[in-house]
C-alpha positions as CSV (number, residue, x, y, z in Angstrom):
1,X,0.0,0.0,0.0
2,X,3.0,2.0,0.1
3,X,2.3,3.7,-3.5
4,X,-1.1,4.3,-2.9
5,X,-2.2,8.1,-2.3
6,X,-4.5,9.0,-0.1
7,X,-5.9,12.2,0.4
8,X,-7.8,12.8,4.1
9,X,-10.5,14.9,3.8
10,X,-11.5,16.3,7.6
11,X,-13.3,19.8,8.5
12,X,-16.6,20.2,6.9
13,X,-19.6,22.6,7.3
14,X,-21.4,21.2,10.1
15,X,-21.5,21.2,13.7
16,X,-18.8,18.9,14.0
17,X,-16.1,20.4,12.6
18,X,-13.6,20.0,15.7
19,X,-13.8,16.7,15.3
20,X,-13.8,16.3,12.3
21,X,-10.1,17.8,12.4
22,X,-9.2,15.6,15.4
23,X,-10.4,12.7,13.5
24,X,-8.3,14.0,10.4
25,X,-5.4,14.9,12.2
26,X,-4.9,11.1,14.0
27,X,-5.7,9.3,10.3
28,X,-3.0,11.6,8.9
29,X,-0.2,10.8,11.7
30,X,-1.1,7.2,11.1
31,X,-0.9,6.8,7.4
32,X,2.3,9.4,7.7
33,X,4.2,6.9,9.6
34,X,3.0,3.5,7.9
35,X,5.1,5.4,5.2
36,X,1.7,6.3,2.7
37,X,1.9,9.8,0.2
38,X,-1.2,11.6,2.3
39,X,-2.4,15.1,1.4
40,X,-4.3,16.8,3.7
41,X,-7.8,18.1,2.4
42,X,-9.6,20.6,5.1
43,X,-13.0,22.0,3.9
44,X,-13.7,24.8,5.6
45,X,-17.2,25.6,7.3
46,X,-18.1,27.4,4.4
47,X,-17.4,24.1,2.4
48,X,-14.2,25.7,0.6
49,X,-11.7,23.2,0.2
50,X,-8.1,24.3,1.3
51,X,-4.4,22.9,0.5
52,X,-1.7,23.7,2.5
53,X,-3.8,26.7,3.3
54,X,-5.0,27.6,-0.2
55,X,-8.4,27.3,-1.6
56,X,-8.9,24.6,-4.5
57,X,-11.4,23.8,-6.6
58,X,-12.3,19.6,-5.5
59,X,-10.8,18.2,-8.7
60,X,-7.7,20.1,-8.8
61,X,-7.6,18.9,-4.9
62,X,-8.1,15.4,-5.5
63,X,-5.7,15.3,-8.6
64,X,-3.5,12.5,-9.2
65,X,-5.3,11.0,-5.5
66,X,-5.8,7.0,-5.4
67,X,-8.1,6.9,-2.5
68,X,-9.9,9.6,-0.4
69,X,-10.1,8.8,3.4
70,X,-13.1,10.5,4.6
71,X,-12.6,11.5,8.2
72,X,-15.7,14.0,8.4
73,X,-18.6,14.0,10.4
74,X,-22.5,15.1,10.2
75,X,-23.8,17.3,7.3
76,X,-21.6,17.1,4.1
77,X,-19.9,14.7,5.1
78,X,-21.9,11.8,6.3
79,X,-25.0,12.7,4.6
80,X,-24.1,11.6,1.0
81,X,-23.0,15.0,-0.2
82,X,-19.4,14.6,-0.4
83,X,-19.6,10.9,-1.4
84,X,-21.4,12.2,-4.5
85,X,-18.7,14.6,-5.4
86,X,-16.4,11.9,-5.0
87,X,-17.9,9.5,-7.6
88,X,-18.4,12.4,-10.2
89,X,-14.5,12.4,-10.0
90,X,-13.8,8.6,-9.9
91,X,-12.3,8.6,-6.5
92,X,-12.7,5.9,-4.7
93,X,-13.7,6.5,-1.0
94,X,-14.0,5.1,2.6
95,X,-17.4,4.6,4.4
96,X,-20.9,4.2,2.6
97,X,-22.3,5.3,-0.6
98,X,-24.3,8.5,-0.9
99,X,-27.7,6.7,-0.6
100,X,-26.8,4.4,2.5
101,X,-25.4,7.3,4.2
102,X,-28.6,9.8,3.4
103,X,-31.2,7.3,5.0
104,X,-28.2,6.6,8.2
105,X,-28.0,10.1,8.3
106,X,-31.7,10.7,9.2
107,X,-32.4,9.1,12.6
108,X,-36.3,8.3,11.6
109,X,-35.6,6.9,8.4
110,X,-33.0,4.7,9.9
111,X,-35.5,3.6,12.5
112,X,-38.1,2.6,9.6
113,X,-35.8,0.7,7.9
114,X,-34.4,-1.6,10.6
115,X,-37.8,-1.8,13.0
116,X,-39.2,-4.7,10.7
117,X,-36.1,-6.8,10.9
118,X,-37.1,-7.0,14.4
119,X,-34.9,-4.4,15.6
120,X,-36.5,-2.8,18.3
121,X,-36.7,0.7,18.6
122,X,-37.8,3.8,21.5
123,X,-40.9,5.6,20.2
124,X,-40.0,8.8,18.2
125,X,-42.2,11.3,16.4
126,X,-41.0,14.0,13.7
127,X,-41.5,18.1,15.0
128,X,-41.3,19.8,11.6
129,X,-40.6,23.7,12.4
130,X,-42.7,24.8,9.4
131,X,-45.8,23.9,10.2
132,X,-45.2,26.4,13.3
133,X,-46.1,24.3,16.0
134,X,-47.2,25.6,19.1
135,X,-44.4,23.7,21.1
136,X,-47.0,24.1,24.4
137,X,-49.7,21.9,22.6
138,X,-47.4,19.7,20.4
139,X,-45.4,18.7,23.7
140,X,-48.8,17.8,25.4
141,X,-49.9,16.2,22.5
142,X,-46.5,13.4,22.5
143,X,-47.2,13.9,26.1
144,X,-50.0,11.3,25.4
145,X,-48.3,9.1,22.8
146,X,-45.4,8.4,25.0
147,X,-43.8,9.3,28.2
148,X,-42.8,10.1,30.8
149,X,-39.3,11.5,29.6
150,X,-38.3,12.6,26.6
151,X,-34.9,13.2,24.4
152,X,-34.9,15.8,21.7
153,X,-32.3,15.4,18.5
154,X,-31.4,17.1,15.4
155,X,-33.0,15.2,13.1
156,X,-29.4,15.1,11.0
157,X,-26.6,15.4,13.6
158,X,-24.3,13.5,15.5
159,X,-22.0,13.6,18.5
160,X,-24.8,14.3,20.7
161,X,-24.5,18.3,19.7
162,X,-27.9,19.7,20.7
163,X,-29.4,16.6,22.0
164,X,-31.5,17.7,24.8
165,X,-33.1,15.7,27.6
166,X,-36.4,16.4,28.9
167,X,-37.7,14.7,32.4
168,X,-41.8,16.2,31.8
169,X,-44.0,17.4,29.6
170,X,-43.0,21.2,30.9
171,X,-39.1,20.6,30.2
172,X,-40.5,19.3,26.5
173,X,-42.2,22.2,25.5
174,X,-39.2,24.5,27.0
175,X,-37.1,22.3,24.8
176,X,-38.7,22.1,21.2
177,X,-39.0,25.9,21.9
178,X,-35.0,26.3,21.6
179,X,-34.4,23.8,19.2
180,X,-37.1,24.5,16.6
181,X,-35.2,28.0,16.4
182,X,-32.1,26.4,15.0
183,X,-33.3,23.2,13.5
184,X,-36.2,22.8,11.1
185,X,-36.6,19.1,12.0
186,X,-36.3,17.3,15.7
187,X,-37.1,14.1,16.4
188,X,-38.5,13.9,20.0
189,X,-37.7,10.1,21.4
190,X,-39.1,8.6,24.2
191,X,-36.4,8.4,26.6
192,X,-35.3,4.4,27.8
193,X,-33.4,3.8,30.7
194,X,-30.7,1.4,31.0
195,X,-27.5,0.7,30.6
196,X,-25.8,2.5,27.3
197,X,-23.6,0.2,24.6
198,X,-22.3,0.3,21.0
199,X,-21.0,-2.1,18.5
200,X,-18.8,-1.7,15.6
201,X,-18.7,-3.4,12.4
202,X,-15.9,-4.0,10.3
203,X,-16.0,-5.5,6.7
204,X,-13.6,-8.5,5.6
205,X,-11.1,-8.3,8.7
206,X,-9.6,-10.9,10.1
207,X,-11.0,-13.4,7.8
208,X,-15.0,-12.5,8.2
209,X,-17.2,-10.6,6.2
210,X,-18.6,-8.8,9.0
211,X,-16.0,-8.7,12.2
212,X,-18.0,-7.8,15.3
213,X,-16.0,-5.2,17.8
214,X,-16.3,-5.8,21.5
215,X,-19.5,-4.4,22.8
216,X,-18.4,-1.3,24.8
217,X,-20.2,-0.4,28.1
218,X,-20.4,3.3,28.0
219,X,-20.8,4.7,31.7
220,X,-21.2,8.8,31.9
221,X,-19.8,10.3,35.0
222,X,-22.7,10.7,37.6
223,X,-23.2,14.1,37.2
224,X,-24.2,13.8,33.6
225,X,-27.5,13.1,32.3
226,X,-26.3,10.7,29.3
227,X,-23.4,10.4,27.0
228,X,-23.8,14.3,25.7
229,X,-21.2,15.6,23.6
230,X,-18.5,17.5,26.6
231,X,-18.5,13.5,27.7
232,X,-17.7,12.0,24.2
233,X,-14.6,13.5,24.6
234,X,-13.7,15.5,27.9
235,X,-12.1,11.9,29.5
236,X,-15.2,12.1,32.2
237,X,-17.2,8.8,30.6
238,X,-15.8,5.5,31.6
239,X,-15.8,3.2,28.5
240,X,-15.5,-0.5,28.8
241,X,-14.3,-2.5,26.4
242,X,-15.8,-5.1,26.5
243,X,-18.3,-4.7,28.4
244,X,-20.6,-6.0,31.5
245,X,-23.1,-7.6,29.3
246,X,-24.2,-11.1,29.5
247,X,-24.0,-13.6,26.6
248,X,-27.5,-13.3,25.6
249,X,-27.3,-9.1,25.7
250,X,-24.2,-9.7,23.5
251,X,-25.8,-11.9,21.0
252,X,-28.8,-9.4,20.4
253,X,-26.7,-6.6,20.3
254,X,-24.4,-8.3,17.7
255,X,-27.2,-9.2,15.6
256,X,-29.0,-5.9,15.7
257,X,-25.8,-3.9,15.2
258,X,-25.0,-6.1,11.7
259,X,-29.1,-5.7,10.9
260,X,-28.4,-2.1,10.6
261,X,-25.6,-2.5,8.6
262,X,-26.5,-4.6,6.3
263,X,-30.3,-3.7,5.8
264,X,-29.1,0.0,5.7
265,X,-26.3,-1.3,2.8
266,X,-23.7,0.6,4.6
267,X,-19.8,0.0,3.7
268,X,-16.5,-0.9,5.4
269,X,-17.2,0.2,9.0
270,X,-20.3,1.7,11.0
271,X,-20.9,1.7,14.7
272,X,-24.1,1.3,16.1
273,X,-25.7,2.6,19.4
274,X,-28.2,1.6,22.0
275,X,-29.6,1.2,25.0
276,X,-29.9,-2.0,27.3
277,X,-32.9,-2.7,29.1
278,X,-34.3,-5.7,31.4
279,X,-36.3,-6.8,27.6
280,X,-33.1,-6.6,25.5
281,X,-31.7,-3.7,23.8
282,X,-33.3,-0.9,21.6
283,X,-31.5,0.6,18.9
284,X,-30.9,4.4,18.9
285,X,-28.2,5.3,15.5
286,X,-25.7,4.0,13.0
287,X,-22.9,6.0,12.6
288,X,-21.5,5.5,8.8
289,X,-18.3,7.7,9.2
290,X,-17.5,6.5,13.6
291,X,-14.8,9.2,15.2
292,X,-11.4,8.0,14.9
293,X,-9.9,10.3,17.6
294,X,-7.6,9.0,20.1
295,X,-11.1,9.5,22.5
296,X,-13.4,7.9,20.0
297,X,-14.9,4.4,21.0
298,X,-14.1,2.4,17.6
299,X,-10.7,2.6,18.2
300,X,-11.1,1.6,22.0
301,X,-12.5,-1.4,20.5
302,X,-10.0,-1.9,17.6
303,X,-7.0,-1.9,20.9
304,X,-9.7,-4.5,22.7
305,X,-9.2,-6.9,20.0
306,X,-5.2,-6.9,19.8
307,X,-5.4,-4.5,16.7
308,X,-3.6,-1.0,16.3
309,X,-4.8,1.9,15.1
310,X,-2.4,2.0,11.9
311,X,-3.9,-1.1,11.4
312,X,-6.8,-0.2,11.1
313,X,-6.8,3.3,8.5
314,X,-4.5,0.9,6.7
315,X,-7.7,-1.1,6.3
316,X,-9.7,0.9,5.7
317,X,-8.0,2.2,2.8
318,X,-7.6,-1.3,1.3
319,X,-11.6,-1.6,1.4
320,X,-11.7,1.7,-0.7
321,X,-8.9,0.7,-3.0
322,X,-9.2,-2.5,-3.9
């Protein structure tokens, strides 16, 4: 793989732009020192793409690239959009295709599509901000649906940015009130309370065609609600790999985590999260593109295994190229 040039693409005009660059900057120092030609891409938040600090036009950026390593995160990057630009240049690319990663990126859809494959899912319901809601009534209204407590997403967004708990119907309304001024879509989810996991897939490693990560017990510091974004990656969360799940919870997550995967046709890697109750586990998100900072949990799990981190970019660029 030595000849092989790969360009990383990291930044991105989303919410996630700081770690998208963290994720960027570790897959660079790896491929660096396995001895690969890397280029580093950074798309601004406007979506300008920059080289060595100059903006370029994507084809002049990606000329004379083998392979693109996509390291971003969330809108334009996760959604489809860049993977289209991509294949209208003939660059072959880590992570899913752009219509895998549309539906993965849009947490209902996602739900829809693996809840028949008897996934099991929290109930959910779709607040659109343009039919101007009255968040009072529309929070009393899910308030009879499903209850007691309540999370509020981004409909398209990861890393928890925004995600919002509400404990009553009072904290709910408070709640779509702020977000519905920044977000046209939230999903409001009925909240499920147990014990917080997530399982990574990786394609044709170590002789399988789907290789099952550890399951990692994720265990937020007392003082936080749930795993919100300053805990993804402040050191406060304790992360066990693998973790204190019995055979049984194991299997079920296993199986649900490849469902996704494969019912969603995603590619190469995704990581999937849940939440483990007394009845089994309910399915919460795929992530297409998981972070690959030195805090993220797929490469926790990567280490669990006896793997490296070099390892596994190296791998993933194989999947793209070959």
């Amino acid at each position: 793989m030595n000849g092989v040039r790969v360009a990383v693409l990291r930044g991105g005009p989303s919410a996630e732009y700081d770690v998208s660059l963290r994720t960027g900057a570790s897959v660079l120092s790896a491929l660096e020192a396995s001895g690969m030609y890397v280029r580093d891409i950074v798309i601004s938040r406007t979506g300008q793409w920059l080289v060595d600090g100059f903006v370029r036009q994507p084809q002049a950026a990606l000329a004379g690239i083998d392979v693109a390593f996509i390291a971003l995160h969330g809108a334009y990057g996760e959604d489809g959009s860049l993977q289209r630009i991509l294949e209208a240049f003939n660059i072959p690319y880590t992570g899913s295709q752009p219509y895998s990663s549309a539906i993965a990126m849009n947490k209902i859809l996602t739900k829809e599509h693996v809840a028949p494959h008897n996934v099991r899912t929290a109930k959910h319901m779709l607040v659109r901000r343009s039919g101007r809601p009255d968040p009072v009534d529309t929070a009393y209204g899910i308030a009879e649906l499903f209850g007691p407590q309540y999370f509020l997403k981004p409909l398209r967004g990861g890393s928890s940015i925004d995600t919002q708990v509400a404990l009553d119907v009072g904290q709910l309304a408070q709640a779509l009130t702020a977000l519905l001024k920044t977000h046209e879509e939230v999903m409001v989810e009925e909240r499920v309370i147990g014990r917080e996991a997530t399982v990574g897939i990786l394609e044709d490693f170590r002789g399988e065609r789907w290789y099952k990560m550890p399951v990692i017990e994720i265990k937020p510091a007392v003082t936080t609600t749930f795993f919100n974004y300053q805990s993804k990656y402040d050191g406060s969360t304790e992360e066990i790999c693998p973790g204190n799940f019995t055979e049984k919870e194991r299997a079920a997550l296993y199986e649900a985590a490849l469902t996704a995967h494969t019912v969603l046709g995603l590619r190469h890697y995704s990581r999937s999260d849940f939440i483990v109750t007394p009845e089994g586990p309910v399915f919460l998100e795929v992530n297409t593109l998981p972070g690959l900072t030195s805090e993220s949990l797929f490469p926790k799990a990567v280490h669990a295994v006896g793997s490296t981190y070099t390892e596994l970019v190296q791998h993933l660029v194989q999947l793209a190229h070959r």
